[in-house]
Structure formats: structure tokens, C-alpha cells
N, C-alpha and C positions, 0 to 999 in steps of 0.2 A: 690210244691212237697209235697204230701200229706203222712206220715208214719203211716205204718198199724200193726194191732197186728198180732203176726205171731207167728207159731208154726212147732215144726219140724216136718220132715213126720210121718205117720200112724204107722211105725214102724222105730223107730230111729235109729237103729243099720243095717238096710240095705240101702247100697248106693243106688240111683242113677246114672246114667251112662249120665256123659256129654261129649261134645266133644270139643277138644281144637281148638276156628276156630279163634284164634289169639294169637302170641305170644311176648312180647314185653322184649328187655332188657334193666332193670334200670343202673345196675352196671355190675361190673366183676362179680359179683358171688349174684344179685338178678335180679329175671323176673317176668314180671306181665303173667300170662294167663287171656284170655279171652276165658269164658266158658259157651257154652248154651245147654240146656236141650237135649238127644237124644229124647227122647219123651217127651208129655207133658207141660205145661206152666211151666214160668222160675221161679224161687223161689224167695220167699218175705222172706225179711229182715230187719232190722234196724242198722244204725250206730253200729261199734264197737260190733257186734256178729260175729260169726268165724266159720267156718266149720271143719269138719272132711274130707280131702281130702283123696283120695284112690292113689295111684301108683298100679293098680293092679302088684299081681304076685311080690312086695316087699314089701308096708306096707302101712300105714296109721299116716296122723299127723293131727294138728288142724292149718290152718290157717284163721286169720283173713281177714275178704270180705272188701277189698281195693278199692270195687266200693261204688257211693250212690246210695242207695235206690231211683227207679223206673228214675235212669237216663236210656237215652236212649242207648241202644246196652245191648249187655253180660254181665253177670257180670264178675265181675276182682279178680282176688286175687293172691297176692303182694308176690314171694317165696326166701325167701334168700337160697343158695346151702349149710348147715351144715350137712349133713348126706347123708344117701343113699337114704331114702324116700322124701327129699327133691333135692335130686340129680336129683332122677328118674324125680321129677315134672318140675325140673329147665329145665332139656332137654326133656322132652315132645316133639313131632312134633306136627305140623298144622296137624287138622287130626286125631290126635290120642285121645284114650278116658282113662278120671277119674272116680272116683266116688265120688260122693257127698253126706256127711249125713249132716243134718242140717235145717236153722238157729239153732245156741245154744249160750247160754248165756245173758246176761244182755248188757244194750246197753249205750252210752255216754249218754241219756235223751237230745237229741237235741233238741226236737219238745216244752220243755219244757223255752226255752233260749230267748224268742221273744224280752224280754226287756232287755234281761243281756247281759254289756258288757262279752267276751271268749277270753279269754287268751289259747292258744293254744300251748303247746311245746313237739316238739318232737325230743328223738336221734335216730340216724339211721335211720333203718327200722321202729323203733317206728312212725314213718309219717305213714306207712301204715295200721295201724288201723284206724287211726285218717282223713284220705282221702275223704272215702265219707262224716265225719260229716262237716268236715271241706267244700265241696262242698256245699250240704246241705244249711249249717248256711250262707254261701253265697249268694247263689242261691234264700234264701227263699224271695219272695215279703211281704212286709209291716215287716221284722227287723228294730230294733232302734239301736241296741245295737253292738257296734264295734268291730269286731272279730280282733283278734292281731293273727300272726300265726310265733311263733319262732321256729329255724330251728336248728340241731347240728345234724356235721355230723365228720368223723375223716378229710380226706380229701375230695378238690371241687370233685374229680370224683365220691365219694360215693354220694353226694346229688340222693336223688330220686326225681323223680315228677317234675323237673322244668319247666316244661313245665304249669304244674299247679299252681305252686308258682308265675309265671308271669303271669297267669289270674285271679288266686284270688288277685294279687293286683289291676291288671286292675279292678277289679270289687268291691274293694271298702275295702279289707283288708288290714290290715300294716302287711305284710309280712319282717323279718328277719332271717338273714342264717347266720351263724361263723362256721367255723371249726376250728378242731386241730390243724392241721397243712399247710398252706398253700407253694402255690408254684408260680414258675413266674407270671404266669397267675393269681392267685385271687389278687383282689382288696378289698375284703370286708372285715368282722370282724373276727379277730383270736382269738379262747379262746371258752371254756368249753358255752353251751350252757345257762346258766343257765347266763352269764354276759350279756346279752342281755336282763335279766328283768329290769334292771334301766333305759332302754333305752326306754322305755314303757308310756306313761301315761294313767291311769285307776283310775276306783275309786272302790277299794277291795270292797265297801259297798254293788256295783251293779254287780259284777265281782264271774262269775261262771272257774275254769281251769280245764281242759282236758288234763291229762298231758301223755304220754307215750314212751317208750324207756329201756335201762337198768336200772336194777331197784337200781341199786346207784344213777345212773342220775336221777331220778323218783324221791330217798328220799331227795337230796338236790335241787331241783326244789320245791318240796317243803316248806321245810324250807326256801328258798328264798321268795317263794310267801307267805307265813304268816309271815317272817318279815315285806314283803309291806303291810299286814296288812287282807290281806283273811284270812276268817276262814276254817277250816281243812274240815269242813263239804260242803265248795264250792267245793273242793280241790275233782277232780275224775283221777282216777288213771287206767291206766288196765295192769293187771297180767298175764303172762303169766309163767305158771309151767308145769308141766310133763301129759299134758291132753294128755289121750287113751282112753274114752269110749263117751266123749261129756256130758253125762248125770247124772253125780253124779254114779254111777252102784260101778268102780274098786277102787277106792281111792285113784289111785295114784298123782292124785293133792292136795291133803287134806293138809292144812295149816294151824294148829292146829285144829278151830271149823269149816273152810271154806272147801266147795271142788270149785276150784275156777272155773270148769266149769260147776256146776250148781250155786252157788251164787256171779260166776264173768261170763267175767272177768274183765269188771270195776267195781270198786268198790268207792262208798266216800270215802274220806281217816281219818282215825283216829287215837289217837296215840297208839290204840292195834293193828292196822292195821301196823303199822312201826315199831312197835316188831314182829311183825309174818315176816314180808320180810326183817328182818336183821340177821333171820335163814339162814345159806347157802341150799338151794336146793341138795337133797341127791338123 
């Protein structure tokens, strides 16, 4: 799988018109679409960049593309149901059409990872950024470097992607998953995502993390992974805040010097990076 430099269309601020010709549900209240171009070749991407999705005739949000780059079929992207523009997109029909503005933003740096072992964790939906790189980093022939892929969800029925979590281990990742809280049915591990780093062996010296989810979950994921001894600067992160225009243009993502959809939304992590997201979101 080969990743290309990519740029948004000619003019960034007018969708696209795709059409939803697959619809899949993760959870009670997240759905993947599957969306190909009405006209035109389908859009290039990279890991961990996000769209500006349309609901025509209700609004506009950003989500991030839940597929990897140049896999085969449509691209995916991953919708949790919190509002009405993502209401609109949650129930979408087969058939019926979005708009798309985009790629935007900065991307996990996959392509860059060949030798380093990837510690990978995500809560929630935080997995759906993280999907195609995680495919990806799998996927790629001639890696050395051992992906670890930890999982935190509240309960088993919220997990997303399982279906992928059992082929990326078939194919050579150490896949782990704890919840919150379990029920008759789970067997596995209870507890906050973040107990699941001891359970791990790596060597921080060779060790790049990819981390995403709520961003409390995010700052002590963190701190976990540089007690084990990474440095802050391995340590990548992605933010999600109040993006409406994709492009740097309206401000309203601006987090203190950052707008974080033009210089995210991953980001390295640093510790002015973790005084800026322990501001509450206004």
C-alpha cells in the first residue's frame, strides 16, 4: 500500500456529492458509511485526516475517514449519533447522497513507522481515526516493528470494528480490549484502558504511540506511556474540537496558538500541548 500526497479539492469550501451505497451499524448509536464519488475519481487520503461531511438541508460536521488509504471498495467514515447533523448522517438510506469537502489535516505519519515498534490505543470511537492506520501498519509488506493495538470501550456492545480487531490479530498484531464494565457474557479485561499498558512488552527507545479517544483518556495514556519510559515527542495524539470550516478560515477550533484543523488534528504531544487540552472546550 503505497501513501500519496493529497490535497483538498480546487476549492475547499464546496462539497462534493457522494452517494451512500453501503451502510453498516457498529453500535446503538455509531454507523460506518460507505461512500463513493457521484462523479469523478474517488478521493486520496492519508491516515488520520477527516472530512467535512454535509447532511444536506441540516448541516455540516468533520468527520474522520475510518477507511485506509487505497484499500479496496469506498471509502468509510465511522459516525457516532450526538446531534442532528450527525443524526441526519447516522440514518442516511442506501442511496441517498452527502457532501464531501476535503482530505484536511495532518495525518498519524504511518508511512514513516517501518522499523518502529506502535503501540496503539484507543477509547470509544477514538478506534475510528485510528482504523485505516492501524490496517495500514498491518497490511504493509517488509515491517519489522510490532504493532500492539489496545482497545477501551465502556461496555462489550460498544466495541467497534471487531471484526477487524480479529484480523489484525490473525495477521500478526497483539490486539487487547477491557471495558468498563462488563457483563455475563465478557470474559476479558475490566478496567480503564490505559491498565492494559503493563501488559505489553516494548522497548519505548524503538516505540512510536498513536493515541486517540477522550481527551482525559488521551492525557493519562499518556502519562502512562512515558512512565514506561517514551518520550512525549513519540507520543501522537488527535484532537478533536469544534471544527466548521476544515481550513484554518473561522477560528472556532483555535486552541490557544493552534487551529487544530489546519495544524491538526494529530498532533506530537508536548507538555504545552497538555496545558492547552486541560482548558475545557467553550
Amino acid at each position: 500500500m503505497l501513501l500519496t500526497e493529497v490535497e483538498p479539492s480546487v476549492n475547499p469550501l464546496m462539497p462534493a456529492t457522494y452517494r451512500v451505497v453501503a451502510r453498516r451499524v457498529e453500535t446503538d448509536d455509531v454507523v460506518t458509511l460507505s461512500l463513493e464519488p457521484t462523479s469523478g475519481p474517488s478521493l486520496l487520503f492519508r491516515p488520520g485526516q477527516f472530512n467535512m461531511l454535509t447532511a444536506f438541508g441540516v448541516g455540516e460536521v468533520a468527520i474522520s475517514i475510518s477507511s485506509a488509504p487505497g484499500a479496496p471498495g469506498p471509502m468509510e467514515q465511522t459516525v457516532r449519533d450526538v446531534g442532528a447533523v450527525t443524526h441526519a448522517l447516522c440514518t442516511a438510506k442506501v442511496g441517498s447522497t452527502v457532501g464531501v469537502r476535503g482530505p484536511f489535516g495532518t495525518d498519524w505519519g504511518v508511512d514513516e513507522l517501518d522499523d518502529s515498534e506502535v503501540v496503539i490505543v484507543a477509547g470509544g470511537i477514538g478506534l475510528a481515526p485510528l482504523r485505516g492506520a492501524i490496517s495500514y501498519l498491518v497490511d504493509k509488506p517488509g515491517r519489522t516493528g510490532q504493532v500492539y493495538v489496545l482497545v477501551g470501550s465502556r461496555e462489550p456492545d460498544q466495541i467497534t470494528f471487531p471484526d477487524d480487531l480479529e484480523r489484525w490479530e490473525r495477521d500478526g498484531a497483539v490486539v487487547k480490549v477491557t471495558v468498563d464494565n462488563g457483563d455475563a457474557h465478557w470474559h476479558g479485561a475490566i478496567g480503564v484502558v490505559t491498565t492494559l499498558l503493563p501488559t505489553i512488552s516494548f522497548d519505548p527507545a524503538r516505540t512510536v504511540a498513536l493515541v486517540c479517544g477522550p481527551e482525559i483518556m488521551m492525557r493519562f495514556t499518556v502519562r502512562g506511556l512515558a512512565d514506561l519510559g517514551v518520550p512525549l515527542g513519540s507520543i501522537r495524539v488527535s484532537l478533536e474540537r469544534n471544527m466548521q470550516c476544515g481550513v484554518g478560515w473561522c477560528g472556532h477550533c483555535q486552541l490557544g496558538p493552534l487551529l487544530i484543523c489546519r495544524d491538526g488534528p494529530v498532533f506530537a504531544y508536548s507538555e504545552q500541548l497538555e496545558r492547552l487540552i486541560s482548558e475545557r472546550e467553550r
